[in-house]
Each structure stands twice: as structure tokens, then as C-alpha cells.
KEMARTOR-717241 format. One record per residue (C-alpha): x, y, z; residue in one letter. Coordinates in steps of 0.5 Angstrom, whole numbers, plus 500, padded with zeros to 3 digits. Example, Ala and Ser with C-alpha at 12.3 -4.5 7.8 and 13.67 -1.06 7.14 Angstrom:
<pts>
525491516A/527498514S/
</pts>
This chain:
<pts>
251323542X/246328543X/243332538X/242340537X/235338539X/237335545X/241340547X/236346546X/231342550X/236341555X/237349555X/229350555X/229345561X/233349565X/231355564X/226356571X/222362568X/221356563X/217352568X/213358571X/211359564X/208351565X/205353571X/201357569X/199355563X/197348566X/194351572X/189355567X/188350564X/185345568X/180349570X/178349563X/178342563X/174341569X/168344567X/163346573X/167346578X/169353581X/177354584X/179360588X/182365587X/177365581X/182364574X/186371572X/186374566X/191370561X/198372558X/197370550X/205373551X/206366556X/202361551X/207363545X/213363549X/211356551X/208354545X/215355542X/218352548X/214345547X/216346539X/223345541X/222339545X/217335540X/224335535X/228330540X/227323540X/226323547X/219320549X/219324555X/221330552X/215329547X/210328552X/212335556X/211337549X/204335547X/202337555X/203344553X/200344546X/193341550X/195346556X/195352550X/189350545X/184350551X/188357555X/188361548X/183365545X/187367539X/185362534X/192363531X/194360536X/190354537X/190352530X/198352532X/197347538X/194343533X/200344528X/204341534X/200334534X/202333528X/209334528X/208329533X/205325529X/199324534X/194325527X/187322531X/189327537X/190333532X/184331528X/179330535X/183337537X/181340532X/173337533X/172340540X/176347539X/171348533X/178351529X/176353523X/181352517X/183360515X/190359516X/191356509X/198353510X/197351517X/191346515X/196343508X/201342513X/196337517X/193334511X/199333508X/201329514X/196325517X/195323509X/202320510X/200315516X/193314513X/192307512X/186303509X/182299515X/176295511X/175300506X/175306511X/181311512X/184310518X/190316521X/195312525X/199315530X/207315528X/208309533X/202306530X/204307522X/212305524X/208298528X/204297523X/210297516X/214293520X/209287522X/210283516X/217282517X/217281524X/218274526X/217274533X/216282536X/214285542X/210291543X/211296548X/206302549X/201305554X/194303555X/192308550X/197307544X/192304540X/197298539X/190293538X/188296533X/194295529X/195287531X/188285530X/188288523X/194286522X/191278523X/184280520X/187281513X/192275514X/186272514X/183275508X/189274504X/192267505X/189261502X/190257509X/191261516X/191258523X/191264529X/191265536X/189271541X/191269547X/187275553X/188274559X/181273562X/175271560X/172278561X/176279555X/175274550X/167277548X/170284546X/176282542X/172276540X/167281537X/172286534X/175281530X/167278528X/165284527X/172286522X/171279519X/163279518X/163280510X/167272511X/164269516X/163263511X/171261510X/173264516X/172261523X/172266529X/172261536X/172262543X/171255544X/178250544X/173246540X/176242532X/171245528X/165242525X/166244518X/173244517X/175251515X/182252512X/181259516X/181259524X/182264528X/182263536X/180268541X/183264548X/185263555X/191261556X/187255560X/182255553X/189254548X/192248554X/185244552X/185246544X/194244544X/191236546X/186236542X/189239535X/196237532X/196243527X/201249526X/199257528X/201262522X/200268528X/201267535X/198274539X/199275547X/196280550X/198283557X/204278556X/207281563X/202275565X/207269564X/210272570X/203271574X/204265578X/202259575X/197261570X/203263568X/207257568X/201255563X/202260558X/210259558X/209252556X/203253551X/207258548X/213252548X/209247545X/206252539X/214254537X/217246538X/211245533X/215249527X/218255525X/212258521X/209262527X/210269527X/209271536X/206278537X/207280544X/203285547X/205290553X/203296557X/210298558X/214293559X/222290560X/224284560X/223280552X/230277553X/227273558X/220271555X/224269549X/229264553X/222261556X/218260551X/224258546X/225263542X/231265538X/229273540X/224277540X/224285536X/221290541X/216295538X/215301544X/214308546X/212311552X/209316549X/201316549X/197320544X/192321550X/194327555X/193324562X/192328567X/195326574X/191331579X/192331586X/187331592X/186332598X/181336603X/184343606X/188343613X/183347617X/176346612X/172340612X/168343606X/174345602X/179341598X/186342595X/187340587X/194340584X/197337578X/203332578X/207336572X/213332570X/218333576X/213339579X/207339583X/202346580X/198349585X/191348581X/187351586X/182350592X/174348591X/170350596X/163345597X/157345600X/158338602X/163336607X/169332606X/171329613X/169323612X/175317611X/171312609X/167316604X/172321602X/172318595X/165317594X/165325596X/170326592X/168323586X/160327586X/164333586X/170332581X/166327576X/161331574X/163332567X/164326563X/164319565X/169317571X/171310573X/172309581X/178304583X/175299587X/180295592X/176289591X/168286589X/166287597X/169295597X/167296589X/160295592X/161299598X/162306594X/157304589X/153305594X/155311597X/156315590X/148312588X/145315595X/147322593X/145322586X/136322584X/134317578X/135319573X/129317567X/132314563X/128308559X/135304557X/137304565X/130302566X/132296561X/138294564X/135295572X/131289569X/136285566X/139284573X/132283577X/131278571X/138275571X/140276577X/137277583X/130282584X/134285591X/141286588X/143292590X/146294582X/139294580X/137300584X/144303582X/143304575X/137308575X/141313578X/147312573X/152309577X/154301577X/160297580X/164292576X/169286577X/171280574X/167275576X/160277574X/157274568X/160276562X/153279559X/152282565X/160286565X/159288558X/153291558X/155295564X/161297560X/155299554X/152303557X/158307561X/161308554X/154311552X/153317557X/148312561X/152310567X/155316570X/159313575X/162306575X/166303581X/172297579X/177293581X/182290579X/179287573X/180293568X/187292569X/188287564X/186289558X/179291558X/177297554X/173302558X/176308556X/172315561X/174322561X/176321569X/179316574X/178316581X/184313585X/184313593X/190307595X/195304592X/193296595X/188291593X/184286597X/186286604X/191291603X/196287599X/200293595X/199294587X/205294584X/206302580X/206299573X/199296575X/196302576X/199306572X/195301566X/189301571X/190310570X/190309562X/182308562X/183315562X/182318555X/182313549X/185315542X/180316537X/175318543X/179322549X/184327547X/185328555X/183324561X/184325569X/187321573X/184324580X/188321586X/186322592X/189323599X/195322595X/200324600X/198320605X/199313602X/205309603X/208308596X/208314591X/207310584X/204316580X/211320581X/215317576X/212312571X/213305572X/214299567X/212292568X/218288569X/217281564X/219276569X/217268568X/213265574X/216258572X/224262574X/222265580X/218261583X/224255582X/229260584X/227261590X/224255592X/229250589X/229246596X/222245597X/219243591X/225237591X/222235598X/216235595X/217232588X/221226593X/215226599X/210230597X/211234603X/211242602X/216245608X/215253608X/215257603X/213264601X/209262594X/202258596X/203251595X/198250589X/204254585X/209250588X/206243586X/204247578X/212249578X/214242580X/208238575X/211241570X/218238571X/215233571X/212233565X/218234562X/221229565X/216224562X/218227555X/225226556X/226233555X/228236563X/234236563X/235242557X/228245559X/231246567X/238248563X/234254558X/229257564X/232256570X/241257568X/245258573X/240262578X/240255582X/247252585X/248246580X/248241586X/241244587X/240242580X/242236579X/237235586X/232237583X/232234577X/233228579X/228228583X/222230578X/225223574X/225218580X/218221582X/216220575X/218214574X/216211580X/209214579X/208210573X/203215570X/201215562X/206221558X/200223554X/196225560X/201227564X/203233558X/197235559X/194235567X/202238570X/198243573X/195237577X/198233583X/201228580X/201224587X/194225586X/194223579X/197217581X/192215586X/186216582X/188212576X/189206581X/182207584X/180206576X/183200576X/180197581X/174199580X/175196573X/178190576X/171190581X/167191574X/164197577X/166201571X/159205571X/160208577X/166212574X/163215567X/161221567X/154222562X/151228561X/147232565X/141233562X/136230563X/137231571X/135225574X/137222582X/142217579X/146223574X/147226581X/149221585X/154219579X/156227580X/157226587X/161220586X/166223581X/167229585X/168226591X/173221588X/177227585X/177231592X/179224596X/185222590X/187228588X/188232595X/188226598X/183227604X/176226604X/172233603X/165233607X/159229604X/155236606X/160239600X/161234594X/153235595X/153242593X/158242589X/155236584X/148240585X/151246582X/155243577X/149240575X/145246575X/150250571X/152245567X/145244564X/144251563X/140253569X/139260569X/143264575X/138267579X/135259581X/142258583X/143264588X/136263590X/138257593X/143259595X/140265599X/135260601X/139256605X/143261608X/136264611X/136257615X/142258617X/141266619X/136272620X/140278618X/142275610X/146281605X/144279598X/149282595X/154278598X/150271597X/151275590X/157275589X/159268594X/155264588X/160268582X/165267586X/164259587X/162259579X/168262576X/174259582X/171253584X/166250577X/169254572X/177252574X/179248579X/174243578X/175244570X/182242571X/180237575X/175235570X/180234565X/185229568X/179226571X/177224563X/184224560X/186218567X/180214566X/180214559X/186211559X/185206564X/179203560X/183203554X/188199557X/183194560X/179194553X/174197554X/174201548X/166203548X/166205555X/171209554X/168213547X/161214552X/166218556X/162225556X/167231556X/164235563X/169239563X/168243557X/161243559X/163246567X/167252562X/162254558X/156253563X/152249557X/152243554X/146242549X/149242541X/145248540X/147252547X/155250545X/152252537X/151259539X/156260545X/162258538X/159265536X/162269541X/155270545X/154269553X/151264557X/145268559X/144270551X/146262549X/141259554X/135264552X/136262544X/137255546X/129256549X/127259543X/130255537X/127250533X/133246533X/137242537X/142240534X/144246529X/151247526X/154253528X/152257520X/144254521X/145257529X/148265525X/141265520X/137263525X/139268529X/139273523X/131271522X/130275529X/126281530X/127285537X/119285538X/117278535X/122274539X/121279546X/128278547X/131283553X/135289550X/141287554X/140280551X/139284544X/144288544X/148283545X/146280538X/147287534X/154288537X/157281534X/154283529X/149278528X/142281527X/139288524X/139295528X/132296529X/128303532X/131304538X/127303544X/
</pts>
């Protein structure tokens, strides 16, 4: 039933001198909103008549309960703060924020606009109200938004709940302050954070350390799958899916508070399938967890909840941002290389915006973005979309050609960090010293972040991403500059991905508003920021067997694949896992709960019976086989059989992983043993000599801790035998892709059956010391160290590239993670001659002292 309101809005909307008015006043508007670019025809004078009648107009709409009513309304109240020169109007502009309960909007309206309190009852009015969503957050006043206060008020009663917001909602902030003053309250507590990336983990790690500090001697923060030490009653675990995997084998205990961030990611193929299952194996433990789900705008909970054995989950969601995202339309003028066409996607209109005459021309495809960027980005930070590292660099290169360099003594510093750390001809190096850097997941940690530091600071003008920043990262700009609706080699982005990705523009509490720049937009094949799009909540483990219920029975009973739409890794996952419920005895209700009647029951009963057999006859160990599914487990089979007849031969050193340091020949030799029998057994093909060399070389190197620029420098140094003509950045990026893909998770999962098969079979041969000599490679491939002092200070949150630098220094080694955090603390910038980079890293997890800037 519609109300009063609803019906009034409608009346509104239908009016067309209404949506006249709108054109006007947005098109105004965003010239105000883009300082230093010049429009023809030059701005008109403006109609205080027309912005009253709006203002009235957007009133009426911010009283229904319609999210898309709200948002028109807020648009326009923007539209007519920034328009207006009458400051009664302004400060009724704001008035209108917080009615729609947008206080931090209203507050940092307020800030810009430079609106003085002389209307009495119009500033009561907004004090009053902000005070009403005004929430203590450690010991400071915090103005929620009317979304964030609703969230925040229902959290303790919530059993399992959702949360579905845009990018900008500040859903976080609730949920993580939610968690810290659990922590601080209860006698006992055991929580996860599940991020989706590594890239992730340092910034909510630091979030949640910094939140925590004044208990850091009873609460333990980690980013490691590691029991702790000191045995504190209070845990906290900031983790992958692939991290908490680990930590579940490990631990036996109960989670008091589960949060899932990007949770659309259970629908990401087999990495999905992994959250699903950890998911399942923390709600089988007990009842006592409460489930926190996070979404950019999402559909689909009935079905997450059916996935992870969930009774049901209560969904929190708006579609209201309390950030005003611009969607600004470019492309170059029919007829006029030099000019560009700028209008605005309003709602269900396009706005004429104006057109831009430049010097510089704009005919160029291949550097249209680029050119676009320099013109339109000048003001504020801007982010640039990247279909992929190789393209991220490309742009980079071309925004940094066109711009001089800037003297700046903290670009200087970081230019050095990535000579020091990377590589002296790495192209980044010379970028930021004209203030513009790219940016993508593999990169090392330290190095991501301190990109993202100085772009947050105003350093970094310009800063050219990929698909990295669609997972949670929070980078907020004032403009986003997209020109392709793809990624990679011309795979389609699904709208809600880019719609996230868009969400970087404008931060509650930082951006009141943000430009989404979409270049040549009417030429791309799909039209994604029309209307806005959802993420639709799919379980890969449903999809994937749906659709592929035949082959994967072929598989499970011959362990060969007939074709398929899904890579054959993700098929061998789906079927892994169901055949980890059959060793547990609990494949039948598990195929009954997350398959249903979306596969004929001939083809079920196929397939489970086919997982059964296959687990019988494959004789695995059930403990080791619940936690490496995502193995081939034909490949496990042949493996542990080649233990046993090692063990049989008496050749039991040969098998056992030991550490990697000191480097020796022998250790690599073991190294190149044991990688070459996981290649043989698990894939059952050799892999070239040539390649398990190199792999155990760099294994080694990584694990040890050797700094990156040894292994790119090798790297480097053989492909230069094999060619002239040798692009460092690409070697670059060849050496972080093959860390991050091949060390730090292929050959970490491979790593951990390796470990869990042969323990098992020294076990069962009585073997039992050789079997506690087993040391834990795969951890040290994860982390890229393996010294108790590194692990020390990477438990503390800290990068591999500032855990190793420590590791140098520190008189210890062998310190528990409290004596690594004093040790720490007794730093001083000067006297340890540590990299700003490295000592910025230090001051944001809180861990040493501001100092004089440099």
C-alpha cells in the first residue's frame, strides 16, 4: 500500500517541468563540481526560483521509504548547496541531509559550503538529530548515518545477519566496532574476519589492532592460522578463507563471532567452495557463533544460508549511499579532435553537461583514457581502471609522460623503497615522482599499501588499478575513470562488480561526492551503469555441480574429465569435497541440503555413489583427506603410496621436509625431491627437471626471507641469456605473479597434503620421531619467512619486506610476539635508519611513535 508520500513523489516524478528543473540545476552544478575545467556555452546565470521549487520537490521525495526516491533526493539537495548563492538555501540543503539521516554528509556539507549557523532553528534542528544517531566509538562521538544506527541497534540481537549496502555505506565500521567491544566486553572471545584477499588483511588487521591497542596484553589480534603462544582467552583472526582452512585443522575450539566480508565471494568458483565448507565446519562446531555477512548490494542470503547450514539469515540493506556518485558520460566531439562531450546519467535521463574544448587532442583509442584522465582528473585524486597489471602499467605510463615531477621529499622516499625493494629500472620508480603510481593485487603487501598511503595523502595524483579494488580495498578518490566494461583479455565484468569498483568514488566521513568518469561509454557493448546492479548470491559448489553433474561422476570413477565449461581445477575441487563428505559419512544429507532437485535423482544417486566408491577404493586417511579435498585426490592416493614405499626401502630422509635455512646444496636437493614427487604423484605427469630446479631455488629463496630484488634479479638475469630485448616490468610482474599463484598457493595447498600424507604415513610405520621432525613448509611459503622472529613480527600484522628488515636488526631470535612489540616500540626513525616506507608501516599498526616529519 502506498502512502501519501509515495503518491506525492509519484505526482512529482510525473511532472515534466520537474525533471527540467533537474536538468538544470544538475548540469549547473557539476560545473561547480569540477573545478578548473571550462564548459561551452559558459554557466548561465541561476534561477534561486528553480532551486527552491527543487528543493521543495526533493523534500517530498526524501519522505517515502523508497531508496531510489531518497537518493534523487539527496542528488538534488548536493545539486542545490553547491548552485545556490543564498545561504538560506544552503543551509536548507543541508537540512535535507539530516532528514535523511546522512549526518556525516551533513556535517562535512556544512564544512565545505562554509555555512554559518545564523538560522537558529535550522542548526537545532540538525544537532538534534545527529545527536539521536550519535554513538560512542573508544571514547569519541561518532554520527552514524540512519542505516548505520538501525545496523548498529539490532547487531546484538542478531543470530546470523546480512548486511547489504553500496561500497560507501560505512557497513565496516559498524561490524568491526561491533567485534572490538565484544572483545573488550566478554571474559572470553574467539572471532574470525574473513577478507577475501591477502590485500585485505593488513588494512583490517590494522583497523582492529589500532581500535584494540589499549589491550593488546589480553587480546590477540593475528593474521596467521597459528594457536597462540600465550594462550590468551581472547582471539581475534583476521583471515583468508585458505588462512581459516589451515587454522580449522589445527584448532578444535568455538567462534563467538563469524564476519564475512564480500560474501558474493562463495559464488568464486573453488575458493568458494572453501569458504562454504569452513563456514559449515564453524556452524557444526555449536550453536553459540553469531554469522555477520557483508555485501556491496547483494541478493541471494536464502541461499548462502542452505550452503553453510544456516537456519536463516536476517538481512540488514539499503541502496541508499550517503555518498552522491556522480555517473558522468565522455566521449570525444563528432567532427572535433580536441573537444569533448560531458553529460550525466540522472536517474532515467542523460544532462547535457557541456562540452570541453582542450588543447590536447583526443583521437587517439589507445590513449583516450589517459588523455581523458589529465583533462578531468586534475582536481582531487582519481583512480584509473586497469583491465589488468600489463594494461595498469601501460596508462600509468602515459598519464606520468604528460605531467613534470613533482618535488616532493615523500614521493622521493617511496621512488627509493621501490628502487630498494623492487628493482632500480621498475618503471613505478620513476612514476611517483610525478605523482601518479599503478596498482594490482600481486604486488607485495608493503608496497600496495604504501601506494594506497600516499594516493589517500594528496601525494599520488593519479593511480591506475585493476580488479583488485573491487574486493573491499578501501581507497576512496574524489574521481574514477572507466573506459571498458571487460577485464584481462576481454572477459565481461559482471555490472555489480563495477559498480563496486565505481564506489571508490567519494568515502563517507572523507568525499560527500565522487565522479564515476565513463569514457566512451556509448560505445561499449554492455551499458552496466544505467541501472544499478545487484550481486546475485550464488554457491559455486551448486553451480558448478548443476552443470556438470556428468563429468564430474566420470571423473570421480576414472579420473578422466570429458569437456566442460568450468577449468577442470574446479571440477576436481567440486568433486574433492564430496568426497570429503563421503569419508565422513555425511554425503548423502550434505548432496540432499546444497544440490536439491537442481540435478534429476538418477544423476544423484550417480554421483554419490561414485564419490563413495572412489573413496573407498582410494583408501585415504579421513583426517587428511577433510582437509586437502581441494587436492586430486587420485593424486593423494598415488602419493602416499610412494611414502610407503620409501619408508618400506628405508629411505625416510629423502621425504622430510626440513627447514631452509641455512641454505645448503643438500636442503635443495631435498627441496627438489619433494617438489618433483608432488608434480609426479599429484598430476600425474613429470614436470621438467628445468622447472622443479627453479621452483625449489625460489621456494627456498622466498622462504628464507631473501629480499625480492635477489629473486627478480635472477630472474632478470637469465631471461637477458635467453634475449636482448628484455622489459623489466614484465620480468617484475612475472616474478609477483609466480610468488603469489604458484609459491603462495598452489604449491601451499600442495604443501600441506604433502605434510599431512606423510605424516600419516610415518605414523603408521612407527615412526614417530621422524614424523614430529616434519617441519611445516607450507606456512613458511604463506608468510615468505621462517625464522621465529620473522613469524614473530609478521603475527603483528607487519609485511614480509618490514618483518625481514626487523629480523636483521633485532637481538633476538627467538622473541615471543609481546618482547617482538616492545622491541618495536624502543625504535627511533634516525637510530635504526629504517625506510620511511618500512617506518610508516610501523606508525600505522600503531607499533611505534610519530616522530618529525621528514
Amino acid at each position: 500500500m502506498s502512502t501519501f508520500a509515495e503518491e506525492l513523489a509519484l505526482t512529482v516524478k510525473r511532472h515534466e517541468k520537474f525533471w527540467l528543473d533537474v536538468e538544470v540545476a544538475s548540469a549547473a552544478a557539476m560545473r561547480h563540481l569540477l573545478p578548473g575545467v571550462a564548459f561551452n556555452p559558459p554557466q548561465k546565470g541561476h534561477d534561486e526560483h528553480l532551486l527552491w521549487r527543487l528543493l521543495r520537490s526533493a523534500s517530498v521525495l526524501s519522505q517515502t521509504a523508497n531508496d531510489r526516491d531518497k537518493g534523487l533526493a539527496q542528488d538534488l539537495a548536493l545539486f542545490i548547496a553547491v548552485t545556490s548563492e543564498d545561504a538560506k538555501t544552503k543551509a536548507y540543503a543541508c537540512d535535507l541531509f539530516s532528514e535523511l539521516g546522512n549526518h556525516p554528509g551533513s556535517q562535512r556539507l556544512e564544512q565545505q559550503l562554509r555555512i554559518e549557523d545564523d538560522f537558529l532553528l535550522s542548526s537545532i534542528r540538525r544537532a538534534v538529530l545527529c545527536a539521536f544517531n550519535t554513538v560512542s566509538v573508544a571514547e569519541t562521538p561518532y554520527a552514524f548515518t540512519d542505516f548505520q544506527y538501525g545496523l548498529w541497534s539490532k547487531l546484538p540481537q542478531i543470530k546470523a545477519g546480512a548486511v547489504s549496502a553500496p561500497t560507501s555505506a560505512g557497513k565496516s565500521f559498524v561490524v568491526i566496532e561491533h567485534l572490538c567491544q565484544r572483545a573488550v566486553n566478554e571474559d572470553k572471545f574467539a572471532a574470525v574476519f574473513v577478507a577475501p584477499t591477502r590485500a585485505l588483511l593488513g588494512e583490517v588487521h590494522a583497523k582492529i589492532s589500532n581500535r584494540l591497542r589499549e589491550h593488546e596484553e589480553t587480546i590477540r589480534v593475528s593474521t596467521i592460522p597459528t594457536l597462540d603462544s600465550e594462550d590468551k582467552e581472547k582471539q581475534i583472526f583476521v583471515l583468508t578463507q585458505e588462512r581459516l582452512q589451515v587454522l580449522l585443522a589445527i584448532w578444535d575450539g568455538k567462534f563467538d563471532l563469524v564476519i564475512v566480508d564480500e560474501a558474493q565471494g562463495i559464488g568464486d568458483d573453488s575458493r568458494g567452495m572453501i569458504l562454504q565448507e569452513c563456514l559449515e565446519n564453524i556452524v557444526m562446531r555449536g550453536p553459540k557463533a553469531q554469522f555477520l555477512f557483508l555485501a556491496p548490494g547483494a541478493s541471494g542470503f536464502e541461499a548462502l544460508a542452505t550452503a553453510v547450514n544456516l537456519a536463516k539469515i536476517d538481512v540488514a540493506e539499503t541502496e541508499l549511499s550517503p555518498v552522491i556518485q556522480n555517473r558522468i558520460v565522455v566521449s570525444q566531439t563528432v567532427g572535433d579532435e580536441s573537444s569533448l562531450d560531458v553529460s550525466m546519467l540522472a536517474d532515467v535521463r542523460r544532462v547535457k553537461i557541456g562540452t570541453l574544448n582542450a588543447k590536447r587532442g583526443f583521437g587517439n583509442g589507445n590513449t583516450l583514457l589517459a588523455a581523458v584522465a589529465l583533462e578531468l582528473g586534475k582536481s582531487g585524486g582519481s583512480l584509473v581502471y586497469g583491465t589488468g597489471p600489463a594494461d595498469a602499467e601501460k596508462v600509468a605510463s602515459q598519464i606520468a609522460s604528460d605531467i613534470e615531477p613533482i618535488e616532493n621529499p615523500r614521493l622521493k622516499e617511496l621512488s627509493k623503497f621501490v628502487i630498494q625493494h623492487v628493482h632500480a629500472k621498475y618503471s613505478l620508480a620513476s612514476h611517483v615522482l610525478r605523482g601518479v603510481g599503478f596498482h594490482y593485487g600481486k604486488m607485495p603487501s608493503l608496497l600496495r599499501e604504501a601506494l594506497e598511503q600516499a594516493f589517500q595523502a594528496g601525494d599520488l595524483k593519479y593511480l591506475v588499478c585493476t580488479t583488485t579494488l573491487f574486493q573491499g580495498v578501501n581507497l576512496p578518490a574524489r574521481n574514477v575513470f572507466i573506459d571498458t566494461p571487460t577485464r584481462g583479455r576481454n572477459d565481461k565484468l559482471d555490472a555489480a562488480s563495477l559498480w563496486n569498483f565505481a564506489g571508490r568514488a567519494g568515502r563517507l566521513g572523507k568525499e560527500i561526492v565522487g565522479n564515476v568518469f565513463l569514457v566512451d561509454y556509448d560505445k561499449w557493448e554492455s551499458k552496466p551503469f544505467t541501472a544499478k546492479a545487484k550481486f546475485a548470491i550464488a554457491p559455486s559448489f551448486k553451480r558448478v555441480v548443476s552443470e556438470n553433474a556428468i563429468q564430474i561422476t566420470a571423473w570421480l570413477s576414472s579420473e578422466i574429465f570429458e569437456e566442460s565449461s568450468d577449468s577442470v581445477a574446479t571440477l576436481e575441487t567440486a568433486g574433492g569435497l564430496m568426497m570429503s563428505h563421503a569419508a565422513r559419512g555425511s554425503l548423502r544429507q550434505f548432496v540432499k541440503r546444497t544440490i536439491g532437485k537442481s540435478i534429476d535423482a538418477v544423476e544423484s544417486e550417480d554421483l554419490v555413489s561414485a564419490a563413495e566408491v572412489a573413496f573407498k577404493e582410494l583408501d585415504l586417511p579421513i583426517e587428511a583427506l577433510s582437509i586437502n579435498w581441494t587436492v586430486n585426490p587420485f593424486g593423494q592416493a598415488r602419493l602416499l603410496k610412494r611414502f610407503r614405499e620409501k619408508i618400506k626401502d628405508g629411505k625416510v630422509d629423502d621425504l622430510i621436509p626440513v627447514h631452509p635455512v641455512p641454505w645448503s646444496m643438500s636442503i635443495y636437493s631435498r627441496y627438489v625431491g619433494i617438489f618433483s614427487r608432488l608434480n609426479r604423484e599429484i598430476f600425474g605427469k613429470s614436470a621438467s627437471r628445468k622447472f622443479n630446479n627453479r621452483l625449489a631455488s625460489d621456494a627456498l629463496a622466498w622462504m628464507g626471507g631473501k629480499p625480492l630484488p635477489v629473486i627478480i634479479g635472477k630472474r632478470i638475469s637469465f631471461a637477458q641469456t635467453q634475449r636482448s630485448n628484455v622489459k623489466i616490468d614484465t620480468q617484475v610482474r612475472g616474478v609477483f605473479d609466480f610468488i603469489e599463484d604458484t609459491l603462495r598457493f598452489k604449491y601451499v595447498q600442495l604443501g600441506r597434503c604433502y605434510v599431512d600424507l606423510l605424516k600419516f604415513a610415518l605414523e603408521e610405520a612407527e615412526l614417530h620421531d621422524a614424523a614430529k621432525s616434519v617441519y611445516d613448509f607450507p606456512l613458511a611459503l604463506e608468510l615468505g619467512v621462517s625464522s621465529i622472529a620473522g613469524q614473530a613480527f609478521v603475527e603483528l600484522g607487519l609485511s614480509r619486506i618490514t618483518s625481514a628488515t626487523l629480523e636483521a636488526l633485532i637481538p633476538d631470535s627467538k622473541p615471543t610476539v609481546d618482547r617482538a612489540r616492545e622491541w618495536i616500540a624502543g625504535l627511533s626513525e634516525v637510530g635504526s635508519k629504517l625506510s620511511r616506507v618500512i617506518w610508516e608501516e610501523l606508525l600505522r599498526k600503531g607499533l611505534v611513535r610519530s616522530e618529525e616529519p621528514i
